[in-house]
C-alpha positions as CSV (number, residue, x, y, z in Angstrom):
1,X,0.0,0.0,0.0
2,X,1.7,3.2,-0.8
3,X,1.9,6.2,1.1
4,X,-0.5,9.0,0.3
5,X,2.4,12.2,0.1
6,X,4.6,9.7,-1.9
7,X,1.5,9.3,-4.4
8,X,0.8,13.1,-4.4
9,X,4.5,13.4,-5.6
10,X,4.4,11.1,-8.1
11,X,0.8,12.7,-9.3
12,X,2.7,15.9,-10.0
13,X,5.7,14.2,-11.5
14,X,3.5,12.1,-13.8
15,X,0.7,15.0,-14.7
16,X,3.5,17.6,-15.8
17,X,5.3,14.5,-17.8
18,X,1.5,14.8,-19.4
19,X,1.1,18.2,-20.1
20,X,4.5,18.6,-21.9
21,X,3.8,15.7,-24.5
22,X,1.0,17.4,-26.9
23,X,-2.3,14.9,-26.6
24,X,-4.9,16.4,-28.9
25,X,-7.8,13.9,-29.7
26,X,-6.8,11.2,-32.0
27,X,-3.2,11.7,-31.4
28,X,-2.6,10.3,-27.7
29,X,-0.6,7.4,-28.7
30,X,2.5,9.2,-26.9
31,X,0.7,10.0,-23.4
32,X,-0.8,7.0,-23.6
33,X,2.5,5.2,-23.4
34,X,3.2,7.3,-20.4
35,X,0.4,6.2,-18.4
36,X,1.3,2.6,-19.8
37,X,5.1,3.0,-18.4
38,X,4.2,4.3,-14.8
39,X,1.5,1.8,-14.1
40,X,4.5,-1.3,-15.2
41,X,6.8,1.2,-13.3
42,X,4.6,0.7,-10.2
43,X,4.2,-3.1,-10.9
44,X,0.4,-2.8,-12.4
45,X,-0.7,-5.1,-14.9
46,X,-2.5,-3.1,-18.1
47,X,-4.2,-3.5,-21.1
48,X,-4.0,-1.1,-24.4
49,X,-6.9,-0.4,-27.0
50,X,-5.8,2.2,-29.5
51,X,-5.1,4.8,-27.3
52,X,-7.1,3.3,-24.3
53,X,-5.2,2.4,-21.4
54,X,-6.9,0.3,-18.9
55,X,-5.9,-2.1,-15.8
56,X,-8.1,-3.9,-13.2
57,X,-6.9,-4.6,-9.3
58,X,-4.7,-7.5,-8.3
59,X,-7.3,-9.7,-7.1
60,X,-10.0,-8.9,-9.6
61,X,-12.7,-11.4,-8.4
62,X,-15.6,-11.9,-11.3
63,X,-18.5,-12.7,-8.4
64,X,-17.8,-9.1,-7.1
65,X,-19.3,-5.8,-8.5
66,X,-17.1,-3.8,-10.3
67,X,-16.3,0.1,-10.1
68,X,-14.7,2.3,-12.9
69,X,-12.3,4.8,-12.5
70,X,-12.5,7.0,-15.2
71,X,-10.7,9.9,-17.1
72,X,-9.2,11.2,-20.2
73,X,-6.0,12.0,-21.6
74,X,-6.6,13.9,-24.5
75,X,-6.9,17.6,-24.8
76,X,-8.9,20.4,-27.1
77,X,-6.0,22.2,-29.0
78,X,-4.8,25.9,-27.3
79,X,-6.2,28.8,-28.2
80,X,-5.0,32.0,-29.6
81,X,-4.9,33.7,-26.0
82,X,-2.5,32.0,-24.8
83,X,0.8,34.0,-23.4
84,X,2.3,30.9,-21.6
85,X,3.7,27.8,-23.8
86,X,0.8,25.4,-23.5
87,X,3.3,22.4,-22.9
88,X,5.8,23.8,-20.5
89,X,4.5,22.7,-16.9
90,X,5.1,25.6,-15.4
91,X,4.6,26.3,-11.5
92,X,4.1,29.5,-10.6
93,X,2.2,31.1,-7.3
94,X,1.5,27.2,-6.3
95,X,-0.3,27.0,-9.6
96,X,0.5,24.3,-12.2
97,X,0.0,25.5,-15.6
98,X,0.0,23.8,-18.8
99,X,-2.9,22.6,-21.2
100,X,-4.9,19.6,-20.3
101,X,-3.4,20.7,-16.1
102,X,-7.1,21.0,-15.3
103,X,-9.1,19.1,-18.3
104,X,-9.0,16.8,-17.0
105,X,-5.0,15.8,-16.1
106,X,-5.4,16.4,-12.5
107,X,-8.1,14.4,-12.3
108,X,-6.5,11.7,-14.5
109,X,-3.5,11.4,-12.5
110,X,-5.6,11.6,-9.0
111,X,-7.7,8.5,-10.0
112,X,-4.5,6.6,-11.2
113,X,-2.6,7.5,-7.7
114,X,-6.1,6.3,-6.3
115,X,-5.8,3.0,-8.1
116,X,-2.1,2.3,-7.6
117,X,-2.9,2.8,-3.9
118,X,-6.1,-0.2,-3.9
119,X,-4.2,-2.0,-6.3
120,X,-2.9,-4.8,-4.2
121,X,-5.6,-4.8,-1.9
122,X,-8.2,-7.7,-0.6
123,X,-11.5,-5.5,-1.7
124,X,-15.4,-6.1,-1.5
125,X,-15.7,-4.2,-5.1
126,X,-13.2,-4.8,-8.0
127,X,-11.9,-1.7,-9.7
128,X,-10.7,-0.3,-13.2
129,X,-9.0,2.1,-14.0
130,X,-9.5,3.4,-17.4
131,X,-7.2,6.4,-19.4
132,X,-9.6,7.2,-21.9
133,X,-9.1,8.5,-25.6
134,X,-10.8,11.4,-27.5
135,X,-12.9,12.5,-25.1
136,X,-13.2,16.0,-26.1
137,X,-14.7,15.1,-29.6
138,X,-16.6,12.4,-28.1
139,X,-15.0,9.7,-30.7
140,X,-15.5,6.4,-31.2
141,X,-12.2,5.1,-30.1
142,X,-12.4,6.3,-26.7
143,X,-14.3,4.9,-24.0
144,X,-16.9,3.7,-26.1
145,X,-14.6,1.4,-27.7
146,X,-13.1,0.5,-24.2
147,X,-16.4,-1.0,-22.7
148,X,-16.5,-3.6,-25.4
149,X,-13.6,-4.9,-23.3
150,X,-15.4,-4.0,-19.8
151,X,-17.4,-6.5,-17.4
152,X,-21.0,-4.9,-16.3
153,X,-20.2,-2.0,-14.1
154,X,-21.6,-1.2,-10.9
155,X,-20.9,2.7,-10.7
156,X,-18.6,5.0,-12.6
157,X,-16.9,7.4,-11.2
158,X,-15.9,9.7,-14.4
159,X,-12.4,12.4,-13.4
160,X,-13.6,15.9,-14.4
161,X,-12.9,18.9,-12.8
162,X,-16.1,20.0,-10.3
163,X,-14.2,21.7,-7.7
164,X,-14.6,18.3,-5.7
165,X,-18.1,18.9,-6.3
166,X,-21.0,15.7,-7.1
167,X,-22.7,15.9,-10.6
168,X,-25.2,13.8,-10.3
169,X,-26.8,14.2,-13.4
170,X,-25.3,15.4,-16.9
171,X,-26.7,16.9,-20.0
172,X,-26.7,15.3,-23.1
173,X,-26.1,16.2,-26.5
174,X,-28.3,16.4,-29.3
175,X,-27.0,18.2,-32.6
176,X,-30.0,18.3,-35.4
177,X,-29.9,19.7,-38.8
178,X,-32.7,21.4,-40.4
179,X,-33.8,21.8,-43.7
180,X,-36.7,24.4,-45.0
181,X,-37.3,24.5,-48.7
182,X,-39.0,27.5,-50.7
183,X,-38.5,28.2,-54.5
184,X,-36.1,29.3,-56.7
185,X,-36.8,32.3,-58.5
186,X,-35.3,35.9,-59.6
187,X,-34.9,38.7,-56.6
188,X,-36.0,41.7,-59.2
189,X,-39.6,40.3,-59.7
190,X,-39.7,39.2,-57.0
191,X,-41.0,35.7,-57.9
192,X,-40.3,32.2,-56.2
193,X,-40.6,31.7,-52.2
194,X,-38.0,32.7,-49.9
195,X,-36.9,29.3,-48.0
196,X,-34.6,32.3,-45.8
197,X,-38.3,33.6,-45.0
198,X,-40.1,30.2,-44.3
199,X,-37.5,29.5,-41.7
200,X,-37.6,32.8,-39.8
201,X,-40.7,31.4,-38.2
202,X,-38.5,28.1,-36.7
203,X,-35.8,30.9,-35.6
204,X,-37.8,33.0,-33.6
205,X,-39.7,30.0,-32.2
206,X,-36.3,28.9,-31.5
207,X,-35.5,31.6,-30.0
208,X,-37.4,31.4,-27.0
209,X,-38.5,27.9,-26.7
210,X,-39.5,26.4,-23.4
211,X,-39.8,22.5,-23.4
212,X,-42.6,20.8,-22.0
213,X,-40.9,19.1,-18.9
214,X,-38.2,20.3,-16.3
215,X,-35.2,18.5,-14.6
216,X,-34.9,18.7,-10.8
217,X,-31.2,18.8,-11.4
218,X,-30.5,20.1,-14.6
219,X,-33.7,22.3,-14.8
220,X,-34.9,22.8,-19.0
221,X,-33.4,21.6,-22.2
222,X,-31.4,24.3,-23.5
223,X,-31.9,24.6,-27.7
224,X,-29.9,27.2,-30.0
225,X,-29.8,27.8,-33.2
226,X,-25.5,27.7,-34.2
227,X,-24.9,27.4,-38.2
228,X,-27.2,29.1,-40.7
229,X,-26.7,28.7,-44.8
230,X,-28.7,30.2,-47.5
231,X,-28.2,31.4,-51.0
232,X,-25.6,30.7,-53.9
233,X,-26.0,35.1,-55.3
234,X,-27.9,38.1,-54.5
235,X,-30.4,37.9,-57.2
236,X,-31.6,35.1,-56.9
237,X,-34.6,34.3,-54.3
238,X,-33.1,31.2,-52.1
239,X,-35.2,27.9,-52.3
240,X,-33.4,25.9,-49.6
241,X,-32.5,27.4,-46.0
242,X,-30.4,25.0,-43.4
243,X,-29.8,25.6,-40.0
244,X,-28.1,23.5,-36.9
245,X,-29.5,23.1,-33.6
246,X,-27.4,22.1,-30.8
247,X,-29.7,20.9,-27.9
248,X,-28.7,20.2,-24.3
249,X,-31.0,17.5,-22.9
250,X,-31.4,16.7,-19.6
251,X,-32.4,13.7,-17.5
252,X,-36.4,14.5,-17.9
253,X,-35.9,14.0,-21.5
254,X,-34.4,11.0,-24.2
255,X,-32.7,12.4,-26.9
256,X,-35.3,10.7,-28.9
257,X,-38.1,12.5,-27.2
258,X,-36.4,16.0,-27.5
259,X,-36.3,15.2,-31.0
260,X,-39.8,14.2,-31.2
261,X,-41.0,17.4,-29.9
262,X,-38.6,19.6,-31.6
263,X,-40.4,18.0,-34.7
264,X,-43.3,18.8,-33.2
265,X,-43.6,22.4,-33.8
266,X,-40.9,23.1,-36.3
267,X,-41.7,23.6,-39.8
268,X,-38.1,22.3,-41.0
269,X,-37.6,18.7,-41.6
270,X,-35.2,17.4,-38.7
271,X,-32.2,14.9,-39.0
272,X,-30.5,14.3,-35.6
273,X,-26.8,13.6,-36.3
274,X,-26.4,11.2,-33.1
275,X,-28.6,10.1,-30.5
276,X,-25.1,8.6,-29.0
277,X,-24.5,11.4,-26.2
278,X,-27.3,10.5,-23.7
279,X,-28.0,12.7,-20.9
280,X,-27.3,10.7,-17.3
281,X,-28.6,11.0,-13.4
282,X,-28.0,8.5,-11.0
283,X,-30.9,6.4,-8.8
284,X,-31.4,8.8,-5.4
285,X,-31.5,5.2,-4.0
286,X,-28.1,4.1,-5.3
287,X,-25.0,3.5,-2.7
288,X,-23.0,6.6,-4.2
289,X,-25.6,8.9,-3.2
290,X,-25.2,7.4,0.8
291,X,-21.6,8.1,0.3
292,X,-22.3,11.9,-0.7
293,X,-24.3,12.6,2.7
294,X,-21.7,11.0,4.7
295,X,-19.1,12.7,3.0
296,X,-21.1,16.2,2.7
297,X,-20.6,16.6,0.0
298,X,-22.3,19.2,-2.6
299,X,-24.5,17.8,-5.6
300,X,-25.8,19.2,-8.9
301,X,-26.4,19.2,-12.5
302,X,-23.7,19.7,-14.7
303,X,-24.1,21.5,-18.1
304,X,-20.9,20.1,-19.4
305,X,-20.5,17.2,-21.5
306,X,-18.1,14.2,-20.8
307,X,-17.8,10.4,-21.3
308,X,-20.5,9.9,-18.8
309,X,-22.9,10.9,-22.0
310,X,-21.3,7.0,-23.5
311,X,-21.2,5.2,-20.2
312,X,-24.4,3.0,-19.8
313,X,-24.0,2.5,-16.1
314,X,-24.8,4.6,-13.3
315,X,-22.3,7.6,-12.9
316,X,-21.1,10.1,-11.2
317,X,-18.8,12.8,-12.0
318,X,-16.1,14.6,-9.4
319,X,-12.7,16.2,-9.4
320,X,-10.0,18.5,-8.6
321,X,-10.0,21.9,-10.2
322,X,-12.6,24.1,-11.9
323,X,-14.7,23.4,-15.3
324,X,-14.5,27.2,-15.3
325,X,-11.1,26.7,-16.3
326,X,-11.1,24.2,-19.0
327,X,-10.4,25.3,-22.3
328,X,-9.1,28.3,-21.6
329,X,-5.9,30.3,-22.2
330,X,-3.0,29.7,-19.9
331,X,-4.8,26.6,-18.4
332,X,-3.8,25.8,-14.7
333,X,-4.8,24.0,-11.6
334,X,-3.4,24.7,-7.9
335,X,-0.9,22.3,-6.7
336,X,-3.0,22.0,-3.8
337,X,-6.2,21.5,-5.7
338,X,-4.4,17.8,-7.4
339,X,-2.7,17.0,-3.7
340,X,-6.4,16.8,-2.4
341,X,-7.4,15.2,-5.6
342,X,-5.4,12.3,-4.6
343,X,-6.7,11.8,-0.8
344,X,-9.8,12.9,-1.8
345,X,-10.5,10.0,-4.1
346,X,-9.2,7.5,-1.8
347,X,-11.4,8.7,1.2
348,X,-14.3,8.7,-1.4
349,X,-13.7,5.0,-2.1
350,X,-13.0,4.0,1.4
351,X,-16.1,5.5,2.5
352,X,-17.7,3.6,-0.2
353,X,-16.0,0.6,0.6
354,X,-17.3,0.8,4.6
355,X,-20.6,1.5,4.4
356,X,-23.4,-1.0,4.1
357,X,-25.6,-0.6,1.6
């Protein structure tokens, strides 16, 4: 069993060895390796999909329920704002910067410091640990791909950044394109029918739209209207208008039933891209949420989008640092922030591990 400072050591070592080999989504395969080398460093068996890395504890018992450990290792690419070089780890003012620090690195490295210290111990759950590719473009070769592999599991608990916080439910993600048609016809006669016209009736609707039912958590769906395309020159009168939606659904809603009444009352005709990226909430009744109260911990809904949205089990999300920081120039989390990370996660299994369901 190792020693909780000695694992918050190795956390920073190993997240800053992260953050200054370039991950974006698809290419991983080099922090992937890194995650591979300090789990056979630390004498853990793993397993490798793609970019997937994935390990179960030493005495992984099939009659036992099984918990996953989860996080990613890619990253969005940096921004124009940056003024710091995105993959020097930098500390500064007991702040670790670097992209990917925050999303979701320090909660990568937390849940593998986690792992490492159950590894080799007799417990009533199995565990998993799972590195998980292209997560930020919600691709196909990341976890989805790596559940294939997977027993049935009995909670997830996904590493994002939540200020240590419980989301307990997630939005999904519905993106739908639309199509209006009108008819062709020359702008100086004004002849044809304006397809830019017929739509501005689904826009304004749009606009303010209120779906039927709530989420305790998560409160309404949110719909927007984000891509608009019309016309091929000015004098002619358009006949076809498209526009996008991208809808945030919540757990009082499939995506399938957001789409059904989003057809409802819109003139276009609809074509959901996906209905892959599901919206989540965990049972009030399940164990996790028994753990919360004896933990105190703080729940809500998060807005965000992660691989819980591909993980059909129950789920939970928590970590160290802030969403507020993800994806944003000069990228950081306090050393503090991952040091509590690491205990944090431990205490949060132990307590699981204690208490009677």
């Amino acid at each position: 069993m190792e020693d909780i400072k000695n694992l918050q050591a190795q956390a920073l070592l190993l997240l800053q060895q992260l953050i200054a080999t370039p991950s974006f989504s698809k290419e991983e395969a080099q922090t992937a390796s890194i995650i591979a080398d300090f789990l056979h460093a630390n004498g853990v068996s793993y397993s490798r999909k793609g970019n997937n890395i994935w390990a179960v504890n030493q005495d992984f018992d099939p009659s036992l329920p099984t918990i996953l450990l989860n996080s990613h290792h890619d990253t969005v690419k940096p921004n124009l704002g940056y003024t710091r070089d995105p993959f020097v780890p930098a500390i500064d003012e007991g702040k670790l910067y670097g992209l990917g620090s925050n999303d979701a690195g320090g909660c990568l490295v937390s849940l593998i410091m986690a792992f490492v210290y159950f590894y080799d111990q007799k417990l009533p759950y199995n565990l998993i640990l799972a590195a998980s590719a292209e997560e930020e473009i919600s691709g196909r070769g990341g976890i989805e791909s790596l559940l294939e592999e997977l027993p049935p599991i009995h909670l997830a608990i996904v590493g994002e950044p939540t200020l240590l916080q419980l989301a307990v439910a997630e939005k999904g993600l519905l993106v739908i394109d639309a199509e209006v048609k009108g008819k062709a016809g020359h702008a100086a006669r004004n002849e044809g029918i304006n397809a830019i016209y017929e739509a501005l009736g689904d826009l304004n609707l749009i606009k303010g739209y209120q779906f039927a039912r709530k989420s305790a958590y998560l409160g309404e769906n949110n719909v927007s209207v984000t891509v608009i395309q019309a016309g091929s020159q000015h004098n002619v009168v358009p006949d076809l208008c498209t526009y996008t939606l991208d809808v945030r659904v919540t757990d009082a809603y499939t995506l399938e039933e957001a789409f059904e009444e989003l057809r409802s009352v819109l003139k276009a005709t609809l074509k959901p891209r996906s209905l892959r990226l599901n919206s989540s909430r965990i049972d009030p009744n399940h164990k996790m949420l028994q753990v919360a109260q004896q933990m105190e911990l703080v729940l809500f809904g998060s807005p965000t989008l992660s691989d819980q949205a591909l993980i059909p089990y129950p789920s939970v999300k928590i970590g160290p640092g802030d969403s507020a920081r993800s994806h944003t120039a000069d990228e950081f989390i306090y050393l503090e922030e991952l040091a509590s990370g690491v205990a944090f996660y431990i205490k949060l299994l132990e307590t699981y591990f204690d208490l009677k369901h």
